[in-house]
C-alpha positions in Angstrom: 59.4 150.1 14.1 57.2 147.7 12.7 57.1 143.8 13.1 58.5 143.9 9.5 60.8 146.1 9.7 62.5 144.3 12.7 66.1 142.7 12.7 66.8 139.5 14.1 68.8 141.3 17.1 65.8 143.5 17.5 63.8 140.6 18.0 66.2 138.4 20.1 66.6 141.9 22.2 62.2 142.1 22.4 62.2 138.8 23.7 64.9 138.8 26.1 63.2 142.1 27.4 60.1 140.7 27.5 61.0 137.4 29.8 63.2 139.8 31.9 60.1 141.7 32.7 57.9 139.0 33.2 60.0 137.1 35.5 61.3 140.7 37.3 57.5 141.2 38.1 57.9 138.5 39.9 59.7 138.5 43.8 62.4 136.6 43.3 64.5 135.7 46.2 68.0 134.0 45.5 68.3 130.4 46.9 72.5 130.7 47.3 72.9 127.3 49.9 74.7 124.7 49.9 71.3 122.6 50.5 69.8 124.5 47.2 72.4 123.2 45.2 71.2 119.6 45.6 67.2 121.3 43.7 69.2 122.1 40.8 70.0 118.2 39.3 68.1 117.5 36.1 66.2 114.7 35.7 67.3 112.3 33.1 65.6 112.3 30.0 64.3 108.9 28.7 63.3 109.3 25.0 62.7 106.6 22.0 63.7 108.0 18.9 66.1 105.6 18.1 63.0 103.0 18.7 64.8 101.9 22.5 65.3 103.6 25.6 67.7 105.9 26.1 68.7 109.0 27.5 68.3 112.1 25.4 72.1 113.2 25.8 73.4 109.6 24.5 71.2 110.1 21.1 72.9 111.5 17.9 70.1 113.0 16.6 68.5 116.7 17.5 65.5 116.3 19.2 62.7 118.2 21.6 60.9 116.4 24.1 57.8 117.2 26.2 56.3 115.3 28.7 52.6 115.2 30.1 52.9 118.0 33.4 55.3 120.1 30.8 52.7 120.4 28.2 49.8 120.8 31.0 51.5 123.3 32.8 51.8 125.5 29.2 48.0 124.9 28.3 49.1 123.1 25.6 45.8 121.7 23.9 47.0 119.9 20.7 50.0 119.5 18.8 50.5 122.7 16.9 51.6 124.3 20.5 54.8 122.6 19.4 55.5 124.9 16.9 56.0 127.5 19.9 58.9 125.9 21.6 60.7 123.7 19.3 63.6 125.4 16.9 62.8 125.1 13.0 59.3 123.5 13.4 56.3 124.3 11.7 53.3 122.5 12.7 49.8 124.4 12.2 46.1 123.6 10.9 46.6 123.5 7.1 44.5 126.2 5.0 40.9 125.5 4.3 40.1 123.2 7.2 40.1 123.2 11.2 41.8 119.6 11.7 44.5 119.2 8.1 48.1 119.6 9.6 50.6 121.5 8.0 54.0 120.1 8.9 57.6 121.3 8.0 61.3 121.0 10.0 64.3 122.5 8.5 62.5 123.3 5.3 61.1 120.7 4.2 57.5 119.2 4.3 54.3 119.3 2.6 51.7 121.8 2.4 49.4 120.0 -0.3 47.0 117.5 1.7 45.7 116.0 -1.7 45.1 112.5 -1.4 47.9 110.2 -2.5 50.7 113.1 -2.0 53.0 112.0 0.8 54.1 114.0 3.4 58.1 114.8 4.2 57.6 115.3 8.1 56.2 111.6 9.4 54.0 111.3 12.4 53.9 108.3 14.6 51.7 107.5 17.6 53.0 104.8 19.7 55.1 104.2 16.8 51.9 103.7 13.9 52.8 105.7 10.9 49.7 108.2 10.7 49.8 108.5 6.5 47.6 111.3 5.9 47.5 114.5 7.2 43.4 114.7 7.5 42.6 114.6 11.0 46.3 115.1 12.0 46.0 118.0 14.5 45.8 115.5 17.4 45.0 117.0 20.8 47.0 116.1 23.9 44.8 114.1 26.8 46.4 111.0 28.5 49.7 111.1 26.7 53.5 110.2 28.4 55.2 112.7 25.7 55.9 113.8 22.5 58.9 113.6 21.4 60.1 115.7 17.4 63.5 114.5 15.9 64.7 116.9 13.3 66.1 115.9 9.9 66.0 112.7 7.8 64.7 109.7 10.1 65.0 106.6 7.3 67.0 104.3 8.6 64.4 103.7 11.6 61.0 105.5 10.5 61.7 105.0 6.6 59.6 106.8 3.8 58.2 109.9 4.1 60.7 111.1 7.3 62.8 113.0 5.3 62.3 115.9 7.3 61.7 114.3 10.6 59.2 112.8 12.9 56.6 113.5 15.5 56.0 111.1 18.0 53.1 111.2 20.6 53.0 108.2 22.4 50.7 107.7 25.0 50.3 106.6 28.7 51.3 103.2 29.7 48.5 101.6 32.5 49.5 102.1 35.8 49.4 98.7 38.4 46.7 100.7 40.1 43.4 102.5 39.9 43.7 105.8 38.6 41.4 108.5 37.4 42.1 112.1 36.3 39.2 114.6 34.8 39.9 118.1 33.4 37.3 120.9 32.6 38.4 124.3 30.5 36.4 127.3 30.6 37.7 130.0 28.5 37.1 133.2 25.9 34.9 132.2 22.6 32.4 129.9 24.6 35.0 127.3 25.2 34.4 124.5 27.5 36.1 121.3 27.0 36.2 118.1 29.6 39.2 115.6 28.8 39.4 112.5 31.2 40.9 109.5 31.7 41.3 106.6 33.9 42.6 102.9 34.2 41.9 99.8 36.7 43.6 96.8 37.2 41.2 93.7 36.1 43.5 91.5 38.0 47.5 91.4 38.9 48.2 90.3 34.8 45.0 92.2 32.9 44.1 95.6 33.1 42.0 98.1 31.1 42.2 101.9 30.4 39.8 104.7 28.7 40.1 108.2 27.8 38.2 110.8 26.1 38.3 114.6 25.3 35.1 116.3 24.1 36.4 120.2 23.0 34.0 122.9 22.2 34.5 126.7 20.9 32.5 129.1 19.0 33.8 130.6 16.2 36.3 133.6 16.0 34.4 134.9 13.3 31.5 134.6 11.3 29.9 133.5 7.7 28.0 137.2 6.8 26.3 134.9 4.4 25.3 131.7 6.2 25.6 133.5 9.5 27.5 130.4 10.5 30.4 130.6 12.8 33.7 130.5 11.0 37.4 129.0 12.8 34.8 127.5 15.6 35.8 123.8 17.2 33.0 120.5 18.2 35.4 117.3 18.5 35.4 114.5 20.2 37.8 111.8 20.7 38.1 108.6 22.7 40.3 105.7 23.2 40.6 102.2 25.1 43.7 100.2 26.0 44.1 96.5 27.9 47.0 95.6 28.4 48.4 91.9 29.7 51.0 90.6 31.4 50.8 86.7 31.1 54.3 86.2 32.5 57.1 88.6 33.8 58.6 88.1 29.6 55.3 89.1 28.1 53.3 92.1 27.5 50.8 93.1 25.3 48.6 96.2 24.5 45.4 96.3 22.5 44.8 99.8 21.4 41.8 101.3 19.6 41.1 105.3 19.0 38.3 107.5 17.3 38.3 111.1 16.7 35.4 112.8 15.0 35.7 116.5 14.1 32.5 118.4 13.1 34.1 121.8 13.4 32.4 124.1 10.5 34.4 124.4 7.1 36.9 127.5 7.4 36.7 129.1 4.2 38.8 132.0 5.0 39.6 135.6 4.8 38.9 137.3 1.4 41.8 139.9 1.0 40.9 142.0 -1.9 37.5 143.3 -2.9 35.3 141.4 -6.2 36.1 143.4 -9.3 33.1 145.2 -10.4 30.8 143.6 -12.8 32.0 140.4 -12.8 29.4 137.1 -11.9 26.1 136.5 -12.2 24.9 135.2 -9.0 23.1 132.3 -9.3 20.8 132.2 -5.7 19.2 135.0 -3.9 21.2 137.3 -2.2 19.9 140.2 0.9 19.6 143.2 -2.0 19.9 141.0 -5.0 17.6 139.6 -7.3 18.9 135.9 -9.2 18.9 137.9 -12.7 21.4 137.4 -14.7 23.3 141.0 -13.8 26.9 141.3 -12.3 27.9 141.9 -8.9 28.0 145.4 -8.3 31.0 147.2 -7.1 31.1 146.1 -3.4 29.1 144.2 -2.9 31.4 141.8 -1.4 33.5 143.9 0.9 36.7 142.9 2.6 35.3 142.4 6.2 37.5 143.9 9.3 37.9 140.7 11.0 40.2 138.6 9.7 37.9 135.6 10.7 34.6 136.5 8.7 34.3 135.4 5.0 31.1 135.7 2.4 31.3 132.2 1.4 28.7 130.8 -0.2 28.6 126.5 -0.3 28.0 126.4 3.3 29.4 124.9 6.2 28.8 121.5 7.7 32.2 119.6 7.7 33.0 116.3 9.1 36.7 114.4 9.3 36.4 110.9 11.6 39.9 109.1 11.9 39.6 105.7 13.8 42.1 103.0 14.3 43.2 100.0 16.4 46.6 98.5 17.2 48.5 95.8 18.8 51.5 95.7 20.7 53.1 92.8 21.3 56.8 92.1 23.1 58.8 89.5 24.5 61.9 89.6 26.5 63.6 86.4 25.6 66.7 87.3 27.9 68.4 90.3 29.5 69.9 90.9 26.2 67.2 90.2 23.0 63.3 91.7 22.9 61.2 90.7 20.3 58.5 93.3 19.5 55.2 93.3 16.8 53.5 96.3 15.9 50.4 95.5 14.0 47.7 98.4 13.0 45.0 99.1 11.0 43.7 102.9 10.4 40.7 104.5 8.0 39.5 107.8 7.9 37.0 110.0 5.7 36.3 113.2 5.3 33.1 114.8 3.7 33.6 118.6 3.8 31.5 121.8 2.6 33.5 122.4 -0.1 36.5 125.0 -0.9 35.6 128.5 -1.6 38.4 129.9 -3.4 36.5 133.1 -4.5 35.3 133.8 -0.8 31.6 135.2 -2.2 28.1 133.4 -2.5 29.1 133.7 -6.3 30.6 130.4 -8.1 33.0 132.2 -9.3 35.8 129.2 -8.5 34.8 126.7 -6.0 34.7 123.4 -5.4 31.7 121.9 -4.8 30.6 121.2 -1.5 28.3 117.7 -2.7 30.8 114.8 -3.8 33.7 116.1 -2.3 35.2 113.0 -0.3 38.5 112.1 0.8 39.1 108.4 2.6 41.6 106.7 3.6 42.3 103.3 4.8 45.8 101.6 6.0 47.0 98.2 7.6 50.9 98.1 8.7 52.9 95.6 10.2 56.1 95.9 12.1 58.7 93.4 13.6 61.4 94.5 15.8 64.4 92.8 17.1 66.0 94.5 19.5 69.6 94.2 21.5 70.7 95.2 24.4 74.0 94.5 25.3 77.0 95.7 27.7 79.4 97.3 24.2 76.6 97.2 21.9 72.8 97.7 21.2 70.4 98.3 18.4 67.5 96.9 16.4 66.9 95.1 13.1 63.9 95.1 11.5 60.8 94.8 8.6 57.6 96.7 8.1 54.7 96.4 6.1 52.1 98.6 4.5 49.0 98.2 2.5 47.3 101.7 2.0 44.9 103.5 -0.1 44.3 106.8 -0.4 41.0 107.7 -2.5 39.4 111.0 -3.1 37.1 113.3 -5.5 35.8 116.7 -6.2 33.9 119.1 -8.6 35.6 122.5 -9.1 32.8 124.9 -10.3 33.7 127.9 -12.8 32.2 130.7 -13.5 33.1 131.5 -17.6 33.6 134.7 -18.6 34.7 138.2 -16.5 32.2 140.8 -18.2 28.9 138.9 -18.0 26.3 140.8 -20.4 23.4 142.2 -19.0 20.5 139.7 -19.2 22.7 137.2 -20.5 22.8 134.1 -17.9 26.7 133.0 -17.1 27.4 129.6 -18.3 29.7 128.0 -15.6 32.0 124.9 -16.3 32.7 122.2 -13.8 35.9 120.2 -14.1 35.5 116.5 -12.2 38.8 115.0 -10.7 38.6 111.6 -9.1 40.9 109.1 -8.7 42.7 107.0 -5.9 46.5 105.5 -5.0 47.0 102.0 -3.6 50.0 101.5 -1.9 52.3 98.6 -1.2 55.1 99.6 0.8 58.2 96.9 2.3 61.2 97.8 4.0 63.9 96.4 6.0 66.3 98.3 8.4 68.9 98.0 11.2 70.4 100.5 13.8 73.6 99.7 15.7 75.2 101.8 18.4 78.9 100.2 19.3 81.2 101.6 22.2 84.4 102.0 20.9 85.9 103.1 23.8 85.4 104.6 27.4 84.4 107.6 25.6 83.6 106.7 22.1 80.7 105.4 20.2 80.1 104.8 16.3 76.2 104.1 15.2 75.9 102.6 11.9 72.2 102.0 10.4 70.7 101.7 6.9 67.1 100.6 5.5 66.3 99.8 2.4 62.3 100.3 1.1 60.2 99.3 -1.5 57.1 101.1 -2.4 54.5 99.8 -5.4 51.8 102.4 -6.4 49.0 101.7 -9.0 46.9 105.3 -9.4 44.2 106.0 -11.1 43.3 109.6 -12.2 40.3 110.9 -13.5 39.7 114.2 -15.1 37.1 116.0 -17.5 35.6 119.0 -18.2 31.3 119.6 -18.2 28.9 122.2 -19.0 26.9 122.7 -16.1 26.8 123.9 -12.6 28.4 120.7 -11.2 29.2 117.1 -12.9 28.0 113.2 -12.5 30.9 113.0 -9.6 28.6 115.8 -7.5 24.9 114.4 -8.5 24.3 116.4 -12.0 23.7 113.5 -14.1 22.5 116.3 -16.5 25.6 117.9 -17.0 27.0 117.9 -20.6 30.4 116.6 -21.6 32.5 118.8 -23.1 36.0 117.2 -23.0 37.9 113.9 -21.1 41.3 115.7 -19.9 42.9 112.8 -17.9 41.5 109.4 -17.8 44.3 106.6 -16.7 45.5 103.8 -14.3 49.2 103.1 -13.9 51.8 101.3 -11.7 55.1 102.8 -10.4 57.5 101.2 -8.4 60.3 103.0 -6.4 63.3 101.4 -4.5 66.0 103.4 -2.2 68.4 102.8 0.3 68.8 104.9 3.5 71.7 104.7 5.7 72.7 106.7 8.3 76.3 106.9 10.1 76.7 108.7 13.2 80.2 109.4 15.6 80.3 110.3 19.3 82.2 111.3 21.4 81.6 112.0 25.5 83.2 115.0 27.0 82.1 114.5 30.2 79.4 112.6 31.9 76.7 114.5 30.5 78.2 116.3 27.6 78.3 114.8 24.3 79.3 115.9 20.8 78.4 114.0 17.9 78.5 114.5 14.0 76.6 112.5 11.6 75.3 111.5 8.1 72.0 110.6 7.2 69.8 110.1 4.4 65.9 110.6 3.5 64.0 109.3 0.9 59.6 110.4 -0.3 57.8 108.5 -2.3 56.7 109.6 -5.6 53.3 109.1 -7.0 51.0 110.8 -9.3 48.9 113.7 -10.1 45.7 113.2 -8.9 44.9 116.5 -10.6 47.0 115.9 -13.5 45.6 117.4 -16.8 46.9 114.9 -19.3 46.1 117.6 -22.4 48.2 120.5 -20.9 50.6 118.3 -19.7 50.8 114.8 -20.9 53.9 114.2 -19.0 51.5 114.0 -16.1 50.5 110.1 -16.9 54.0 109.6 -16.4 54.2 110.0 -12.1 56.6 112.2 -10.7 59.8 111.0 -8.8 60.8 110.3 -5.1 62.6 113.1 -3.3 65.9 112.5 -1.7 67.8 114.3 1.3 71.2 113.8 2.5 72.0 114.9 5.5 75.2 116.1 7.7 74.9 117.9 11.3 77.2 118.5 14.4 75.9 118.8 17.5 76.9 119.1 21.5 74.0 118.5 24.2 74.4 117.6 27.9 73.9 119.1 31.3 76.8 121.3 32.9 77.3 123.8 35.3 76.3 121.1 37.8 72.9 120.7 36.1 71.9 124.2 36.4 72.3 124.3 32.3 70.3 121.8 30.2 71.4 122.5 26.1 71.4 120.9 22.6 73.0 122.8 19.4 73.3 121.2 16.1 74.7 122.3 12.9 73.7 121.0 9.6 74.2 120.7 5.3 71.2 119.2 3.3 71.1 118.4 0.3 67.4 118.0 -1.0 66.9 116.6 -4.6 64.1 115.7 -6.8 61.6 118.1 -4.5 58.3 117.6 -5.2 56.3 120.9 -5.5 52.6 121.5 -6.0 51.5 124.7 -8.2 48.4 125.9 -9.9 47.6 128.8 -12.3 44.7 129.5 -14.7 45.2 127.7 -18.0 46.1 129.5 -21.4 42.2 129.5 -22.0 41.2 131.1 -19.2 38.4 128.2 -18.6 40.1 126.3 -16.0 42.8 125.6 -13.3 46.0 123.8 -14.4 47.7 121.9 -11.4 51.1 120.2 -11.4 53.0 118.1 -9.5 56.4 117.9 -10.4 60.3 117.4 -9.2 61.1 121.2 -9.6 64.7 120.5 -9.0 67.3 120.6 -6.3 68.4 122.9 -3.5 70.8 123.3 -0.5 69.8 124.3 3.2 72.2 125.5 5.9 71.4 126.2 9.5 71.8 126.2 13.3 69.4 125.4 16.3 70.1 125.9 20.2 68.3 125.2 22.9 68.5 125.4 26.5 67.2 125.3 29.6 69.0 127.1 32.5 68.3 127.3 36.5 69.4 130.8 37.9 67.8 129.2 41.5 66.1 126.2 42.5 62.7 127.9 41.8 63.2 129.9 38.8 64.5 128.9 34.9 64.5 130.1 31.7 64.0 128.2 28.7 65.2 129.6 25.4 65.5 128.2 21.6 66.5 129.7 18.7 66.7 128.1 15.0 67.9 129.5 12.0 67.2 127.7 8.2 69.2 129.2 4.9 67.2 127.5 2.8 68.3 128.2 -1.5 66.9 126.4 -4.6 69.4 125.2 -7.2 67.5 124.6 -9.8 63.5 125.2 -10.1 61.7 123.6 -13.0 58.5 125.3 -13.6 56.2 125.6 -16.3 55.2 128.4 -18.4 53.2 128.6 -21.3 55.0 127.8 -24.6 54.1 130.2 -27.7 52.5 127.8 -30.0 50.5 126.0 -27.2 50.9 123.8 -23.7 53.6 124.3 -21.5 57.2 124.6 -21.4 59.9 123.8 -18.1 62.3 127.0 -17.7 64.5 127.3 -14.9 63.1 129.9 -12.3 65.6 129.0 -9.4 66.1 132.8 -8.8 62.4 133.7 -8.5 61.5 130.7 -5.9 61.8 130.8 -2.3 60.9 128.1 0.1 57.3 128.3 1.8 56.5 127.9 5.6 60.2 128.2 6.4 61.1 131.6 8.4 65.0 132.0 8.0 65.1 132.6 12.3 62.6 131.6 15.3 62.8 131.0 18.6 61.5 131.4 21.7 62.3 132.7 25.6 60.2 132.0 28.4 60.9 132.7 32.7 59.5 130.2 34.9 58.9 130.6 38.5 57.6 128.2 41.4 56.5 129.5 44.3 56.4 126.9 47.4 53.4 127.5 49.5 54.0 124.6 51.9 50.8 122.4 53.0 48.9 124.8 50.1 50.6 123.8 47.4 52.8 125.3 44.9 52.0 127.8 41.9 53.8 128.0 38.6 53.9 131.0 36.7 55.4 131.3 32.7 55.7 133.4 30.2 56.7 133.2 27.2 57.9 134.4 23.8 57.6 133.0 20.4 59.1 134.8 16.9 58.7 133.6 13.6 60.7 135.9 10.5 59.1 136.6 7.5 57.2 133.4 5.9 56.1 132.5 2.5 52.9 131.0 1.4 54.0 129.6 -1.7 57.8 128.8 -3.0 57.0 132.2 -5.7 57.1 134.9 -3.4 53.6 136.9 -3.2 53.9 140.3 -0.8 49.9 140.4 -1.2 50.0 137.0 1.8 53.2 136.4 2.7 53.5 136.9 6.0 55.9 139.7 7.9 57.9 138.7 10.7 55.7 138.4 13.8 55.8 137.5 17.9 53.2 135.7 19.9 53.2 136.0 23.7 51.9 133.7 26.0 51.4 133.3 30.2 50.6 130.1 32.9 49.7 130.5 36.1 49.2 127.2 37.6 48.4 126.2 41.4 48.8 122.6 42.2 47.8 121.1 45.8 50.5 119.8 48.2 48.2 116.7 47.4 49.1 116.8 43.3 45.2 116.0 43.5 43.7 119.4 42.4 45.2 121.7 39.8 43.8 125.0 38.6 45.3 126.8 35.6 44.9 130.5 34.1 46.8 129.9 30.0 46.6 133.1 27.9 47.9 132.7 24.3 48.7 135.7 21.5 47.8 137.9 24.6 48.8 140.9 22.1 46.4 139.7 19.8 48.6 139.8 16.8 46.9 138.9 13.4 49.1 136.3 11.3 48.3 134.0 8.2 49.5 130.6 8.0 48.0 129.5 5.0 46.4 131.4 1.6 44.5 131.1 -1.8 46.2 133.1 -4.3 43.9 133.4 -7.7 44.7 136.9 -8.9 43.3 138.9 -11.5 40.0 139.2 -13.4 39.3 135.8 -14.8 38.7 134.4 -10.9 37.2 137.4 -9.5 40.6 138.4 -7.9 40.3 135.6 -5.6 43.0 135.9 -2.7 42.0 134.1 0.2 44.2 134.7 4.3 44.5 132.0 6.8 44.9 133.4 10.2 46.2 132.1 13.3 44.1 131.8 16.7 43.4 135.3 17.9 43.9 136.1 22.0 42.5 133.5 23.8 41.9 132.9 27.7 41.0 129.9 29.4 41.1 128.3 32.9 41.1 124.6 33.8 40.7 122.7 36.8 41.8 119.1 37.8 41.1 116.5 39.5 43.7 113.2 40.1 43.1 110.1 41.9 
């Protein structure tokens, strides 16, 4: 039976099959005492997603939480291992690029990193809205946790939350010296060293540093450039002081860098070159630079799923930096004041994007002029409460952002070039940028209204102002002025505007609880989302002159149930939810060849509206002191309403027609989950060692909301194993992590240009294949 071919039972059955026998390899000895008994308590859960402390049973909200040693003892090296163990999450490196994240819970999200576009899954660290997804793919070093909240957040995170929110928030100094260094060895030449360290300056000052320098060659290779292809070369660094003056104040000074030269991944190409289609324009092993076509195969489909043919080379660079200030004061047992003030920037000057996969320009985008940057400064004040019957926060936030960007996408004209006959290629310029002006005001109360009840009431309302510009024309030439080629000719001005939007929506959120026990809680609740609309920055103005126009916010309304708590006298740790969206206004990107066959036609419109239905469990449980299993399932019925897409009309430009029926949502599997069996073994004075493994599944996924067999990607399981020894001392640790250990090939992102006027251009993103490393550590 094959992975597509598999039930959801099937699946649930593999897994459970699979953990059984990896913890049944295992001697396991029952631990029936009395004194065992007293192993099994769980340790509360402190989390922050409703912006104060609180433990994770008493929040009305469905959330996963990780700390530091859980993540460590997985292997866990950046934030896409999330995806892995946390119900209805995707989280993975976005098509076309080694450090772009792809992020969607429940369904909804936002594959399209163009500049300007917003996301619909936010990500915070120590509570800074990160607003681009360019250098997104944080790695893990000298964090307390992460925490992801699933559903609308906008009553307390605002725009751009309407599918939730990551948080990684990061290590508070310690009141004395510490030091901890890592080293990882593993498969693919990796060797990475992550450290990190603090010292007290004096009983109210102290300073903190961190850094993790990664390193991997490639999983495959460029057969053209004979670069390596899906390899990693990061670095990233940050420095905290933080002061005490007095017992009521504290304050933390924060400032980060990340700088990513990992090469450009172009990707897989998934279907052979049609014969005797481009002229190549360069030199090629076998080829002479005359003006002939490609002959048939030249360009095979290569057997590793890593390797491409790409031709614009790879050097790629994506630098994020920022700094930011913390400031709080405890005016009494009952009121904290709180200022969050930040300032980010990043840029990103990449290769290029092959879209044909060849040495050909068949359809590219050039890999000179191609810039994206970024800059933001944000300001947050919090009040927050804290009283015997009642707690909560009020609050306002700032943001001043701009989001700039530009590009040359290179065409080859023509799909029979005639022998001796050079092929003209024209080169469409897009540039433009989005300044942003966002204001908001919110509040969160949580009132006991009873022993055992408790109503939470919040609502924010936001203001965003956008002025865009856009810039679009078409040239003859191999490139245009935004690339260098001053020569090239102008053939045709498609967009050329600047225009202000300005959106307004209130958020509120309602939530009902009611304790069943001590540690049991049910809740239900409402809540509602609200994205930011903005404009095309690929807008053609002469197929569609609606474009000048913007497009609108999206909006989500919200309703779950859930239970979570601790029974069985803490031998069972669980959350479940059940939940009703309604999504309106999405915002969906698409792209075909236009009714000329000369160019690419983007749009960004609100397709319409849709409904999504699901479940989520997850649950820890201790069958002895030394051995668990963890477990997670989610499930997303995700449907479109109504679907607004363009087609071409008879008489010229485009037409909207209702394609509901054809759509289907992208990177949202209808089930996942995962199972993993953990097992401690005491070793006395030596130590202790940790063993895992685990099992992730992931049901059939599309790329794109119109359903392509040619890339979508079948149902699939990834398996991965710990083994982890740490000293009686906690000073030394030495891990073995294995990850896909089956080596299964999977896509999580594509190209899809079919047909004869692109050079059948259909482009695979693949997962990481089987990978091995081992890590030692050193605390002091």
């Amino acid at each position: 039976m094959t992975s597509v071919q598999r039930t959801l039972p099937a699946r649930l059955l593999l897994a459970g099959v699979s953990a059984a026998a990896l913890a049944t390899s295992i001697p396991v000895v029952a631990q029936d005492s009395a004194d065992d008994d007293e192993a099994f308590g769980i340790d509360t859960i402190v989390v922050t997603a409703r912006r104060r402390d609180e433990s994770i049973v008493d929040v009305p909200i469905a959330l996963t939480t990780f700390d530091a040693n859980k993540l460590d003892m997985r292997g866990a090296l950046d934030i896409t291992a999330l995806q892995r163990n946390t119900p209805n999450l995707t989280l993975q490196v976005s098509r076309g690029t080694n450090s772009t994240l792809t992020a969607f819970i429940r369904g909804i999200g936002q594959q399209d990193p163009l500049w300007g576009f917003e996301p619909g899954v936010g990500l915070y660290v120590d509570d800074v809205y990160i607003a681009r997804p360019q250098g997104a793919i944080l790695d893990i070093f000298d964090i307390e946790r992460l925490e992801v909240l699933r559903g609308p957040q906008g009553t307390l995170y605002g725009r751009n939350t309407i599918g939730g929110a990551i948080k990684y928030i990061t290590r508070r100094l310690g009141a004395e010296t510490e030091f901890k260094v890592r080293a990882n060895v593993g498969t693919y030449g990796q060797h990475d060293v992550v450290a990190s360290g603090s010292t007290p300056l004096s009983d109210k000052l102290a300073i903190g540093a961190a850094f993790g320098w990664y390193n991997r060659d490639g999983y495959g290779t460029n057969q053209y450039t004979d670069a390596e292809t899906n390899n990693k070369q990061s670095f990233a660094a940050r420095v905290t002081l933080e002061a005490t003056p007095s017992p009521d104040l504290f304050f933390r000074l924060s400032a980060d860098r990340t700088d990513d030269d990992s090469n450009a991944n172009h990707g897989h190409r998934e279907t052979p070159v049609p014969a005797d289609w481009a002229v190549l324009p360069i030199a090629l092993p076998g080829y002479s630079p005359s003006a002939e076509p490609v002959p048939a195969g030249a360009f095979p489909v290569q057997e590793n799923k890593y390797d491409t043919w790409a031709g614009l080379g790879d050097a790629n660079e994506v630098i994020t930096q920022g700094i930011s200030l913390l400031a709080e004061w405890t005016v009494n047992d009952t009121v904290t004041l709180k200022s969050i003030t930040a300032y980010r920037e990043g840029i990103t000057r990449t290769a290029g994007i092959d879209f044909d996969g060849t040495p050909a320009p068949i359809l590219d985008i050039a890999s000179s002029g191609s810039v994206y940057d970024d800059d933001q400064f944000s300001e947050e004040l919090q009040v927050v409460i804290q009283n015997d019957r009642w707690s909560g926060i009020f609050g306002v936030y700032y943001l001043d952002a701009t989001a700039t960007g530009q590009y040359d996408t290179i065409l080859g004209i023509g799909a029979a070039a005639i022998p001796g006959v050079p092929m003209p290629h024209l080169t469409q310029g897009t540039s433009g940028d989005v300044d942003t002006k966002s204001i908001a005001i919110f509040g969160d109360f949580d009132v006991e209204l009873g022993e055992r009840w408790n109503l939470s009431l919040g609502g924010r309302w936001t203001r965003d102002k956008k002025e865009g510009t856009v810039f679009k024309a078409n040239y003859l030439g191999l490139g245009s002025p935004i690339s260098g080629n001053d020569s090239a000719i102008l053939i045709q001005t498609l967009t050329d505007y600047t225009r202000e939007l300005t959106f307004e929506e209130f958020t509120p959120r309602v939530s009902l609880s009611y304790s069943l026990a001590d540690d049991l809680n049910v809740y239900a609740s409402y809540s509602r989302g609200f994205k930011s609309g903005g404009f095309d920055m690929r807008g053609d103005a002469t197929a569609t002159p609606a474009t000048v126009e913007g497009y609108e916010p999206e909006t989500v309304d919200s309703y779950e149930l859930g239970l979570k708590g601790n029974v069985i006298d803490g031998r069972l740790s669980f959350a479940a939810a059940i939940f009703h969206t309604s999504y309106d206004g999405q915002q969906v990107t698409s792209q075909q060849v236009n009714q000329a066959g000369t160019g690419v036609v983007s749009f960004v419109d609100n397709v319409g509206s849709s409904t999504i239905d699901g479940a989520e469990i997850e649950a820890t449980a201790w069958l002895t002191k030394d051995f668990s299993i963890d477990f997670a399932v989610g499930y997303v019925d995700a449907e479109f309403d109504q679907y607004l897409a363009y087609a071409a009309a008879p008489g010229g430009g485009y037409v909207q027609v209702d394609v509901a029926d054809q759509r289907q949502f992208q990177n949202t599997p209808k089930w996942n989950g995962n199972v993993a069996a953990n097992y401690m073994i005491d070793l006395d004075s030596r130590g202790s060692i940790a063993l895992r493994g685990a099992l992730s599944f992931r049901s059939a996924v599309n790329m794109f909301e119109t359903p392509v067999p040619a890339i979508d990607q079948p149902a699939y399981e990834l398996l991965d194993a710990s083994i982890v020894w740490t000293s009686d001392s906690d000073k030394w640790r030495v891990g073995v992590h294995g990850r896909n250990l089956t080596n299964e090939r999977y896509r999580t992102g594509a190209y899809y240009f079919p047909g004869l006027a692109f050079g059948d251009s259909v482009i695979g993103f693949y997962g990481a294949p089987r990978t091995v490393f081992a890590s030692i550590e050193y605390r002091y």
